[in-house]
C-alpha positions, 0 to 999 in steps of 0.5 A: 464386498470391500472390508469398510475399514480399509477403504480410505479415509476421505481426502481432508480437502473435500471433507473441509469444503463440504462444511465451510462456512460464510467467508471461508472461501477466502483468506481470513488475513488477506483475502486471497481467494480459495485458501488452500491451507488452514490453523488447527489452533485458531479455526481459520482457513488461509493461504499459502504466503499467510501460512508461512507468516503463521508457521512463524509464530510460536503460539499459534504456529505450530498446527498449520495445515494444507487442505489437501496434503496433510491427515487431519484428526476427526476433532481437528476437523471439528474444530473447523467447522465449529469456528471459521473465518466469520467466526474468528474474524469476530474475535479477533477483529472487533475493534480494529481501528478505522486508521489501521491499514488492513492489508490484502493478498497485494501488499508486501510481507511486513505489512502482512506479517505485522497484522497476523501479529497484532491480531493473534500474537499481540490480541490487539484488537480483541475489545479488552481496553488495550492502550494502542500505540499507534494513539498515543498521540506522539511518536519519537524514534531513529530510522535509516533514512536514505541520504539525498545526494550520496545515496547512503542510509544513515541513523536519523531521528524522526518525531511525530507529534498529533499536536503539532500535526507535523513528522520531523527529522533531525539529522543528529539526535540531540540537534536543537532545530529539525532538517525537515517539518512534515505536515502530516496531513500533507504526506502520503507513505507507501511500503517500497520493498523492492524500490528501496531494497530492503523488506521493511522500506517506507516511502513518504511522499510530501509537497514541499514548496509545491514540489514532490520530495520523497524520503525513502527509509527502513528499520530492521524490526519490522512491527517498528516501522509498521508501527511508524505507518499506522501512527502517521494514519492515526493523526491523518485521520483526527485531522481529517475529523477536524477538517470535515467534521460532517463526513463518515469514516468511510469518505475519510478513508480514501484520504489517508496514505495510499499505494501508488496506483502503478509505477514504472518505467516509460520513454518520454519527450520534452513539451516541443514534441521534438526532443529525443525521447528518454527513459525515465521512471513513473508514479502514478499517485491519483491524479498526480502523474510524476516522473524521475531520472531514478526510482529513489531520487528525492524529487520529480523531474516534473510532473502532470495533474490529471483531471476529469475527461469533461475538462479536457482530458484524455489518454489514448493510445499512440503518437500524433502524426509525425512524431520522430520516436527515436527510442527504442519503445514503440507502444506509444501514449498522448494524454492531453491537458488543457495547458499541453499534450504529453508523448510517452512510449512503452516497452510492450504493449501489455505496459501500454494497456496497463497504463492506459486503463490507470489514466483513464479510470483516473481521468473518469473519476468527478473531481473533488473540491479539494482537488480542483483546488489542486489543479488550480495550484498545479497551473498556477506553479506551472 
């Protein structure tokens, strides 16, 4: 007969699973799946990019442990199974504004960082009346803006004022009259860290003219522009309770900044079908398809709307008969519109699938009001 006190002590990722509890099963930050790690000190389980972010953190990072590799303490496992995920979601979430931009295992590692931060670090959302400062109503601070011609980022002041529903720019801080007034509730803003080289980059997107100017910007400190984020969706949403004063937070929520549904590049040809075919780079932002010569250029080459299938739309794959591709992209695309047809080619086909299924979920999709309103402005300019 085997001594029982030799035997073993049970593998912790077992033991763990054998207790979870409702929401366990996923990241408690950002919903990865089947989280692999977990926090002796909050009671969490999490993943392995958001245990980097905890290990990090002197007040909550210094018990962060793998399931299946690290010994783990009979009290410490306790510990687990007394709190969790649901739990501490709780806790540690009870009062996080509808604005504030939560984000998942998809988003970029400032936006991930600055909400473990705000949760455990900072306790911003615990229900204790904290002042956030994301509400304050206004916001007055330098970024590095990336400057439209000659590419250089350079110190600028940036206002952002809920009274005035605008964002300002002023290329010297104590200058009198801004270089740009932004409707805030015309921007959309999009973390860019790989497209602006820099893992703090913010792209803010706006009509200007009815044409699309992007700014692309960054700040060294990641809670700051994290900060600037998260105040510019605080104003979208008090403006967007003032324009539809009837709707719940849940139709608001699509209505505020967005990530772009999928970017990259595509060959194109011009409207006549026979000119050569040009690489360019693509946004795809809703309904809203623009292409430029660079990924950081400040305004669209063009662009196309894309409205819904029953109004003359569609995306398929292929070029029409007897279309000269003189590219070097052979996994060719026509979306038709009422006003044109539009010939793209891709570099694989794994490209071509991909944007296919964005333009037709897209193209599926019932119009609003507002954007048949959009449509009609997007004719009547071109």
């Amino acid at each position: 007969m085997r001594n029982s006190k030799s035997e073993p002590k049970p593998a912790v990722h077992f033991r763990v699973r054998s207790f979870k509890n409702q929401g366990d099963d996923a990241c408690a930050d950002c919903g990865a799946p089947d989280p692999s790690w977990g926090s002796c000190s909050l009671g969490v389980f999490i993943c392995v990019q958001c245990s980097g972010i905890h290990r990090n953190i002197p007040d909550i990072g210094m018990k962060v442990k793998s399931l299946s590799l690290s010994r783990w303490e009979d009290q410490e496992v306790e510990f687990m199974a007394e709190n969790g995920n649901g739990l501490m979601k709780h806790k540690y979430e009870a009062v996080v504004p509808v604005y504030y931009y939560k984000p998942t295992h998809k988003d970029c590692q400032v936006l991930r960082e600055q909400w473990i931060r705000a949760k455990y670090e900072r306790k911003e959302f615990t229900g204790e009346g904290k002042k956030l400062t994301y509400e304050e109503g206004t916001r007055d601070g330098m970024l590095m803006k990336r400057g439209r011609d000659n590419g250089q980022f350079l110190n600028r002041r940036f206002v952002l004022s809920e009274r005035e529903g605008t964002l300002k720019y002023f290329t010297k801080y104590d200058a009198k009259e801004p270089k740009a007034v932004i409707k805030v509730d015309s921007i959309n803003a999009a973390f860019q860290p790989e497209k602006i080289g820099n893992p703090n980059g913010l792209q803010i997107t706006y009509l200007k003219d009815y044409i699309t100017r992007n700014i692309f910007l960054y700040h060294d400190n990641g809670k700051e522009i994290v900060d600037w984020f998260n105040s510019i969706r605080a104003i979208q949403l008090h403006y967007l309770k003032v324009a539809f004063p009837g709707a719940n937070d849940a139709e608001l929520m699509p209505k505020l900044t967005r990530n772009f549904l999928k970017e990259g590049y595509m060959e194109k040809t011009g409207p006549r079908h026979t000119e050569g075919f040009k690489k360019r780079w693509f946004t795809l932002d809703h309904r809203r398809l623009m292409y430029y010569k660079d990924p950081l250029d400040a305004f669209a080459k063009g662009e196309a709307f894309l409205g819904h299938q029953d109004h003359g739309y569609s995306a398929s794959p292929g070029l029409p008969a007897g279309t000269h591709c003189n590219g070097a992209w052979q996994h060719g695309i026509t979306i038709v519109t009422p006003e044109r047809s539009f010939l793209f080619t891709c570099e694989t086909e794994f490209e071509q699938q991909d944007w296919l299924k964005h333009f037709n979920d897209v193209i599926s999709i019932q119009m609003s009001p507002q954007e048949y309103s959009m449509e009609a402005m997007f004719r009547h300019k071109h």
